[in-house]
matplotlib code that plots the C-alpha trace (Angstrom):
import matplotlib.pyplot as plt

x = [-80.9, -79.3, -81.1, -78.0, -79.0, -77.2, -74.6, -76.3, -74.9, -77.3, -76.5, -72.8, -72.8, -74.7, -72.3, -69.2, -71.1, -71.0, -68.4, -66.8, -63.2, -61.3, -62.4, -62.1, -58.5, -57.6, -59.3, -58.8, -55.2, -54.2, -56.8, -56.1, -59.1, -61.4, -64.8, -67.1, -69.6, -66.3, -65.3, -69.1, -68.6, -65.1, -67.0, -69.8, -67.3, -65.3, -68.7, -69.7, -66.3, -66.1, -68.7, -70.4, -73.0, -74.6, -75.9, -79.0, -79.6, -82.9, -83.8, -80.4, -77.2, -74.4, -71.8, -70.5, -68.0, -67.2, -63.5, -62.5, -59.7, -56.3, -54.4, -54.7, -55.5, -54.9, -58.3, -58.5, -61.1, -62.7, -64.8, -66.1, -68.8, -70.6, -70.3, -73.0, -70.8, -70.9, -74.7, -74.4, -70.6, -71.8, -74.6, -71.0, -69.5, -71.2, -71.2, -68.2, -68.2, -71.1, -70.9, -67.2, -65.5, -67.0, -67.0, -63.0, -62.4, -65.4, -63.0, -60.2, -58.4, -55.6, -55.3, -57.2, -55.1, -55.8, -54.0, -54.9, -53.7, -51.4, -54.2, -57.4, -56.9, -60.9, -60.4, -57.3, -59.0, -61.6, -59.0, -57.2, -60.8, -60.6, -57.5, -55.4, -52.4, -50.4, -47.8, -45.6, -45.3, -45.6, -43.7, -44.9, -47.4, -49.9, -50.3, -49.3, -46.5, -48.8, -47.8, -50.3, -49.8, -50.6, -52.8, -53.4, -54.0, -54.5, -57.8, -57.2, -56.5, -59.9, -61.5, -60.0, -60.8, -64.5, -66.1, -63.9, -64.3, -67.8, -68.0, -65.3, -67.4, -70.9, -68.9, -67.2, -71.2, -72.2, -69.8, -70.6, -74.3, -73.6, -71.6, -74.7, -77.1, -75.6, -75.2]
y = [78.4, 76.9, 73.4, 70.9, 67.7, 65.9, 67.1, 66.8, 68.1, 71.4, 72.5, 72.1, 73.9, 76.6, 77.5, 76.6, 79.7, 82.2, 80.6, 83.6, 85.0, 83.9, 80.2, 80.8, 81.8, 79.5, 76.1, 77.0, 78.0, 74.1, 72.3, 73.0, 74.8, 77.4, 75.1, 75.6, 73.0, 70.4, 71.5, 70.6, 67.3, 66.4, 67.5, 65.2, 62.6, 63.4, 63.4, 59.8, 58.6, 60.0, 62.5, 65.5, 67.8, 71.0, 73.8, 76.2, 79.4, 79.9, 78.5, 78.7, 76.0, 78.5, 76.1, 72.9, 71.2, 67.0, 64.7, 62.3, 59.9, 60.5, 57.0, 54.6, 56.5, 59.8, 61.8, 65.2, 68.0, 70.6, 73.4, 76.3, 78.4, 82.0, 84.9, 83.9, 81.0, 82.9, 82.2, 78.5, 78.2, 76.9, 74.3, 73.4, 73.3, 71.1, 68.5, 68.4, 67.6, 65.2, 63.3, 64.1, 63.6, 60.2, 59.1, 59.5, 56.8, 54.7, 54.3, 53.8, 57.1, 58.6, 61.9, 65.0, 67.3, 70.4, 72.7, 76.7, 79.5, 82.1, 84.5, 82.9, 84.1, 82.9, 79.4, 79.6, 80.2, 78.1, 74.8, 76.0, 75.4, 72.1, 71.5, 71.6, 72.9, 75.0, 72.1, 74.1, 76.3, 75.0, 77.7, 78.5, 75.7, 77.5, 77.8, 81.8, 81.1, 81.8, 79.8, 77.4, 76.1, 72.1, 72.5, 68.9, 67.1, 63.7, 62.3, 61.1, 65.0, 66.0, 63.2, 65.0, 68.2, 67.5, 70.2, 72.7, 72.7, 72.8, 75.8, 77.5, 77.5, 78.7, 82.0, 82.3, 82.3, 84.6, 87.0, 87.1, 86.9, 90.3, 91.9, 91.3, 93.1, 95.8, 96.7]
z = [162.5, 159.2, 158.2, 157.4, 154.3, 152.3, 149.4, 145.8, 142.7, 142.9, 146.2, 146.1, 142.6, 144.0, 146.7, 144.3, 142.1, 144.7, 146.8, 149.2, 147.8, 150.3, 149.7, 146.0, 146.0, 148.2, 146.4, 143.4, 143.3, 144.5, 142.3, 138.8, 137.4, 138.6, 137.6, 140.1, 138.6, 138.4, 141.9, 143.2, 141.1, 142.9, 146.3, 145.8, 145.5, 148.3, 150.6, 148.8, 149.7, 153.0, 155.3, 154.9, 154.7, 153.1, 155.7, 154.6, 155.8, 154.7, 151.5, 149.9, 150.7, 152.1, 153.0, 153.1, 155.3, 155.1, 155.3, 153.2, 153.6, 151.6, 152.3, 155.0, 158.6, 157.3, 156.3, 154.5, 156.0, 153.5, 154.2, 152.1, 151.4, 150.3, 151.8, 154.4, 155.5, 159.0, 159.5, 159.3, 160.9, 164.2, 163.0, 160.3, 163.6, 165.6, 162.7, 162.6, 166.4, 166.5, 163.4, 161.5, 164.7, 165.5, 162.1, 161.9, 165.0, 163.7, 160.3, 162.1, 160.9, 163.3, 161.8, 159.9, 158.3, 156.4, 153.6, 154.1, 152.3, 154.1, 153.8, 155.0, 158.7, 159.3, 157.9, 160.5, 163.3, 162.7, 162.2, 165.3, 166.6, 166.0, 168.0, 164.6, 165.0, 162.2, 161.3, 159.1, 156.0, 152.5, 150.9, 146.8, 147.6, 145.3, 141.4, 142.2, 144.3, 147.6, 150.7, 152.7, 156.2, 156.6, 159.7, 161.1, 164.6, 165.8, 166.5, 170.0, 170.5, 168.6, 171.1, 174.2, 173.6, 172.4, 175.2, 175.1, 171.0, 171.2, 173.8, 171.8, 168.9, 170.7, 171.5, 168.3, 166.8, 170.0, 168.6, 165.0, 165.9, 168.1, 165.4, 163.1, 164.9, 165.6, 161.6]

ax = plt.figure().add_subplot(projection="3d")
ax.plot(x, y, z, "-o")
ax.set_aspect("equal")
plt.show()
């Protein structure tokens, strides 16, 4: 069971260290460095200005996931992680649910949107989770040319759908938790 606490400079540096590839190809091409101790500093500000939190698995921070507001009623979700990001996905998951979700109509937002490389199918599926919806292609959106999709929903949607998220993402854990015991 992952332990989730509050973003500090440490933790997020730690995980912006030995963040997973996938995460650092996507963030990094779109942000204008590759700094993980800069990217844990801009996160920490994101999570001061908006919501979030640092998940543990054990005794080291795997993952982080929080929202942050771009302009008026429009927020911005971020998620990333090391390679044990899986471990902690559904206690990420249910955060999200129970205090992101919540937290969005309490400031009044309307809509959460997201930008995901082509390539990170997991951080697709996961978004889709949400009840985001691939929105469209960003083509050459990246510093390498790569397309992103803008993935985004509106948070009356993320309201409706608040069971069927949450059950979606107990069997998503089920099946990773299966897949890891039988290596």
């Amino acid at each position: 069971m992952a332990s989730l606490v509050a973003p500090t400079l440490a933790n997020l540096a730690f995980i912006a260290c030995n963040m997973r590839q996938a995460d650092r190809s996507e963030i990094y091409n779109v942000i204008g460095h590759n700094n993980p101790f800069i990217l844990a500093g801009q996160t920490l500000d994101a999570t001061g200005m908006g919501v979030g939190c640092v998940a543990y698995a054990g005794s080291l921070p795997v993952g982080v996931i929080g929202a942050c507001g771009v302009h008026p009623g429009v927020c911005c979700a971020f998620a990333y992680g090391t390679d044990d990001f899986p471990r902690v996905a559904l206690s990420l998951t249910r955060y999200a649910l129970t205090v992101i979700r919540p937290w969005l109509k309490d400031q009044g937002f309307h809509r959460l949107e997201c930008k995901s490389r082509f390539d990170h199918v997991h951080a697709h599926r996961w978004l889709r989770l949400f009840g985001m919806a691939n929105e469209g292609t960003l083509t050459g959106y990246g510093s390498d040319g790569s397309d992103y999709f803008q993935f985004g929903v509106s948070t009356h949607v993320l309201r409706k759908n608040a069971k069927a998220q949450e059950a979606a993402a107990s069997a998503q854990q089920a099946g990773y938790d299966e897949r890891c015991a039988a290596q």
